[in-house]
C-alpha positions in Angstrom: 76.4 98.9 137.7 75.8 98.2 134.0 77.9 100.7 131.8 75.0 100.1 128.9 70.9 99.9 129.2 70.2 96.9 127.3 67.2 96.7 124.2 64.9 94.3 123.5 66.4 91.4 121.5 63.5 91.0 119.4 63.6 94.6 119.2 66.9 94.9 118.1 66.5 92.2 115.5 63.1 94.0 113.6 65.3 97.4 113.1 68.3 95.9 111.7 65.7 94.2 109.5 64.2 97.5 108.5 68.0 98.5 108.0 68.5 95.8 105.5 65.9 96.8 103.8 67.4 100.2 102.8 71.1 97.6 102.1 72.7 99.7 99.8 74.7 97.3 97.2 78.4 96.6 97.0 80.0 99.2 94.4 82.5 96.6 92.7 84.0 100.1 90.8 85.4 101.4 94.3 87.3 98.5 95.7 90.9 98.8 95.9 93.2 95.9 94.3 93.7 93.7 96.2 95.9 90.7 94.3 99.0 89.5 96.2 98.0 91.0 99.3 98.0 89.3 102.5 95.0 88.8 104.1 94.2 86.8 107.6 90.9 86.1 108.3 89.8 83.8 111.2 87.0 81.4 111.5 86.9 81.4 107.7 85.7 77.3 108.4 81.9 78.2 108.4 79.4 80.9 107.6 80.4 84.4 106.8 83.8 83.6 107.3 84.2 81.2 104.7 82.1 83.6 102.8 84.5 86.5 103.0 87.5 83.8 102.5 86.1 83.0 99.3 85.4 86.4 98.3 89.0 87.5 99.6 91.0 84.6 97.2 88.7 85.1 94.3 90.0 89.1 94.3 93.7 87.1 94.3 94.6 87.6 97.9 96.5 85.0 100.4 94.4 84.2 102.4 95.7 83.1 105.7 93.2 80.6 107.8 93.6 80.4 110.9 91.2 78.2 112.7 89.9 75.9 115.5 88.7 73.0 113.3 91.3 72.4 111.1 89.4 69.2 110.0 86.2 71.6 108.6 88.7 74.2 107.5 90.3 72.1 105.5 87.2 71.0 103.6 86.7 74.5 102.8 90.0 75.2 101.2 89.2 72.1 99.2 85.6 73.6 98.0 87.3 77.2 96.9 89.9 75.5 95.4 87.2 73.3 93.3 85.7 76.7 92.3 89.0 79.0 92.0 92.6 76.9 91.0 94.8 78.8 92.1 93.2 80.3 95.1 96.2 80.9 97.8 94.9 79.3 101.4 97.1 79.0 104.2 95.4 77.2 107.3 97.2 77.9 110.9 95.8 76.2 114.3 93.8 79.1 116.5 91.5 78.6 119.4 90.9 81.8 120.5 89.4 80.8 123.8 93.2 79.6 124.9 95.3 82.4 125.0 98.5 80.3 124.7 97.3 79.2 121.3 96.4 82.8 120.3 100.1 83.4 121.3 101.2 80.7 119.4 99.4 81.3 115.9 100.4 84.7 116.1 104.2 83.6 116.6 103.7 81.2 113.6 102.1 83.3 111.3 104.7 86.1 111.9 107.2 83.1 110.7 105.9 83.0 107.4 104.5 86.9 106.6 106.0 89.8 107.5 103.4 91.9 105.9 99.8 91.5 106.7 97.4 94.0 104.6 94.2 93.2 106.6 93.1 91.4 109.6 89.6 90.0 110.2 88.8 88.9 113.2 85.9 87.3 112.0 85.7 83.9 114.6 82.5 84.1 117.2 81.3 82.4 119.8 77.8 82.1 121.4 76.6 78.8 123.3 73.3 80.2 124.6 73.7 77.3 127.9 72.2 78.4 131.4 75.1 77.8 133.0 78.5 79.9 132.0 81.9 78.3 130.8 85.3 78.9 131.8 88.4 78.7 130.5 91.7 77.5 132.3 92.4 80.8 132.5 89.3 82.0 134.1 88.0 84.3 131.9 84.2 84.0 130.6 84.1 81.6 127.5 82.1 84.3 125.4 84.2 87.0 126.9 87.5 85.1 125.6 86.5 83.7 122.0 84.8 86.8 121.1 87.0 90.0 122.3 90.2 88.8 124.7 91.5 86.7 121.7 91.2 88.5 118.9 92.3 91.5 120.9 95.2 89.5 121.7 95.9 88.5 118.1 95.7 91.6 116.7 98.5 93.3 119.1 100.5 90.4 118.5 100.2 90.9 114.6 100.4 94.7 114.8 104.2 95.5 113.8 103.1 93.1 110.5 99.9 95.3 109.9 101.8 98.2 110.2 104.4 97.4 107.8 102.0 96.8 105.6 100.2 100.3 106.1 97.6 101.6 104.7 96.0 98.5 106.7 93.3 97.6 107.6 91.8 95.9 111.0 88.3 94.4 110.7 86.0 93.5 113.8 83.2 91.3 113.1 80.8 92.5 115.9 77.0 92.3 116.2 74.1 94.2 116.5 73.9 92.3 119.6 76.3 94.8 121.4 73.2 96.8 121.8 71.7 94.4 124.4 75.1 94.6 126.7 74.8 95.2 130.0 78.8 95.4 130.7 80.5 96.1 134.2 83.9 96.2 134.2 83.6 94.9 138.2 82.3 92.2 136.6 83.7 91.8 133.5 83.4 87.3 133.9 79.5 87.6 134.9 81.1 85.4 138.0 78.7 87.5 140.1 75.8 87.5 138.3 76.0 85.0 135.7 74.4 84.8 132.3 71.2 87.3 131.0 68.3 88.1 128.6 66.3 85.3 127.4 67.8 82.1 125.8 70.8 83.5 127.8 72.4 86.2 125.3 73.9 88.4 127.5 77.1 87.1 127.5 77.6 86.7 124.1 76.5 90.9 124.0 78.7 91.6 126.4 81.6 90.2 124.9 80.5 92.5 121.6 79.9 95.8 123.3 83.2 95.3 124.8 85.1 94.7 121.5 82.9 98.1 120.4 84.6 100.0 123.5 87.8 98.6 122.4 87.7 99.7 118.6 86.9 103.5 119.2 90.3 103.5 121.2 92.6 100.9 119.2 91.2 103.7 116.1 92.8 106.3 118.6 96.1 104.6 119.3 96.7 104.2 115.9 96.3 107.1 114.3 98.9 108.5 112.3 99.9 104.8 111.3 98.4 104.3 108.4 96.5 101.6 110.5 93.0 102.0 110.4 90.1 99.4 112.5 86.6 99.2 111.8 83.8 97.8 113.8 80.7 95.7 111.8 77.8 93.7 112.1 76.9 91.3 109.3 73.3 91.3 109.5 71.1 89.0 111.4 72.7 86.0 109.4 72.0 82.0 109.8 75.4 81.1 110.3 74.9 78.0 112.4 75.1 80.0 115.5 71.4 79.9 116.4 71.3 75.8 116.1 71.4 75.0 119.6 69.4 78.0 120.9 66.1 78.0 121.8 62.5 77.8 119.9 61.7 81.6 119.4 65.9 82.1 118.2 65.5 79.4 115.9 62.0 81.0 114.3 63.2 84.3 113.9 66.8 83.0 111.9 64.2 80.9 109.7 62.1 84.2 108.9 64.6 86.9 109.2 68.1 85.6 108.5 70.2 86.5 106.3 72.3 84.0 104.1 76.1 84.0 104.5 77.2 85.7 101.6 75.0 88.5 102.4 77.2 88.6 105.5 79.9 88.8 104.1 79.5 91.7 102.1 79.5 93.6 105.2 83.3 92.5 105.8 84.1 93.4 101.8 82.8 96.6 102.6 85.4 97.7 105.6 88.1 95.3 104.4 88.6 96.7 100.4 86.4 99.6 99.3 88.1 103.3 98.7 85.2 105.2 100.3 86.2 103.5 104.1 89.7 103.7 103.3 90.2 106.9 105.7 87.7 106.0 108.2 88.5 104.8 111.5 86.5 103.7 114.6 83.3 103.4 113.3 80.5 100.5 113.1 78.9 99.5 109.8 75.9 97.9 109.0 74.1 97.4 105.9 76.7 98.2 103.5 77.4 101.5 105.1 78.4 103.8 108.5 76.0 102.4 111.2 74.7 106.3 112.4 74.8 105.8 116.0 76.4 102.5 116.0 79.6 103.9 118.0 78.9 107.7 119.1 76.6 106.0 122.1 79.7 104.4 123.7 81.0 106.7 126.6 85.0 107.5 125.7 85.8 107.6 129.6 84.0 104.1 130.2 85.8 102.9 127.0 89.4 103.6 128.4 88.4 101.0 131.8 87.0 98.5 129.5 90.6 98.9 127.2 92.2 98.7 131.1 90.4 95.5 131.9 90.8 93.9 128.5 94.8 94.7 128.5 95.2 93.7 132.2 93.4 90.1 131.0 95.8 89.7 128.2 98.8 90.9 129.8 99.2 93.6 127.9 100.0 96.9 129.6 
């Protein structure tokens, strides 16, 4: 059985609206310096990503890139450069739906920092087709890009991140996670294959079980200095809704938000003092997302951590 009753997506969409409205702004006074500091932020090619990436190099931090489409990256490092000189960029080859190149990023990137001061795992997936992809590896192409590699990553980087404690880890969830409907029996949807309209589900699965994951990785790591926080940007028209369906691609055109609005979100959990000493929550709007996390059952947490470490190999 499902471990999570799913909402309406059109539903789900009009109260995070409502949220937004109440968006309290950024307080620029309460961010922590962040110059020289290492910062690795993927899918920073498009969207919010290469909104934070932006935001992250203007405060003075290296930012390290890695990506899918170095080709696109690339371009961007070329625009923030136009705008800031001496922005540090460092792009590194990631596709986070192949777990040997997750593997090999991380092996890369540990090369060249031993210190890493926050991680976003920022890079999404969502393909909204009928029928479901696989990888080589057999795990549910939503289900990889969006929570199996960037869990992956992150235990890779995490002697780095804690070196560099007080750290920060930063996943980019959704408000999607809502509409899950995850069973860890079926954690690959090979039994039932995809759900909700214009096909969704996967794509919320793969978010409510990054949620499930971040109230325990918070656990693990207390008393490290380490601290992980879970967000959604905002309903934000990021290029993920082009190839979806008619109603998906009215509703980004009415409701979205623009990138940078995003990104703020990310600033938020990544540099401000008042989230410094919170751990294992979700954020929305600029703030704690009441609710966002305290719905998500500890004991059916700990089998979706099981599952996701037995699919990584980490146990």
């Amino acid at each position: 059985m499902p471990v999570q009753k799913s909402k309406c997506r059109l539903t789900t969409t009009m109260e995070y609206r409502k949220a937004e409205k109440h968006k309290k702004p950024l307080d620029h006074s309460d961010e922590q310096n962040i110059q020289g500091k290492t910062v690795v932020i993927t899918g920073a090619n498009s969207g919010v990503g290469e909104a934070a990436a932006y935001e992250f190099a203007k405060r003075g931090a290296i930012v390290v890139m890695p990506c899918r489409n170095l080709v696109k990256a690339g371009k961007v490092v070329q625009d923030i450069k136009t705008k800031l000189p001496n922005a540090q960029l460092d792009l590194f080859q990631l596709d986070l739906g192949d777990l040997s190149s997750v593997r090999e990023c991380a092996r890369e990137i540990r090369k060249k920092y031993s210190k890493i001061d926050i991680l976003v795992n920022n890079a999404g997936f969502s393909s909204f087709k009928k029928e479901l992809d696989y990888s080589s590896e057999g795990f549910e192409s939503h289900m990889v890009v969006n929570h199996l590699g960037p869990f992956l990553f992150t235990h890779l980087l995490l002697d780095e991140i804690k070196a560099a404690a007080p750290s920060r880890i930063v996943f980019v969830s959704s408000m999607g996670f809502q509409m899950g409907e995850l069973d860890p029996e079926d954690f690959m949807l090979k039994k039932r294959g995809t759900f909700l309209a214009q096909n969704f589900g996967p794509y919320c699965n793969s978010k409510l079980a990054t949620n499930y994951c971040v109230k325990i990785l918070a656990k693990k790591l207390q008393g490290t200095g380490v601290n992980v926080y879970a967000l959604c940007p905002g309903f934000v028209n990021s290029g993920f809704q082009d190839n979806a369906g008619f109603l998906s691609r009215i509703l980004t055109d009415i409701l979205a938000i623009k990138p940078p609005e995003g990104a703020e979100n990310i600033l938020y959990c990544a540099v401000m003092n008042s989230t410094a000493n919170q751990s294992g929550l979700m954020y929305r709007t600029n703030g704690i997302w009441e609710g966002g996390m305290e719905e998500l059952d500890d004991d059916i947490g700990r089998i979706v951590w099981d599952k996701t470490m037995e699919c990584i190999g980490i146990m």
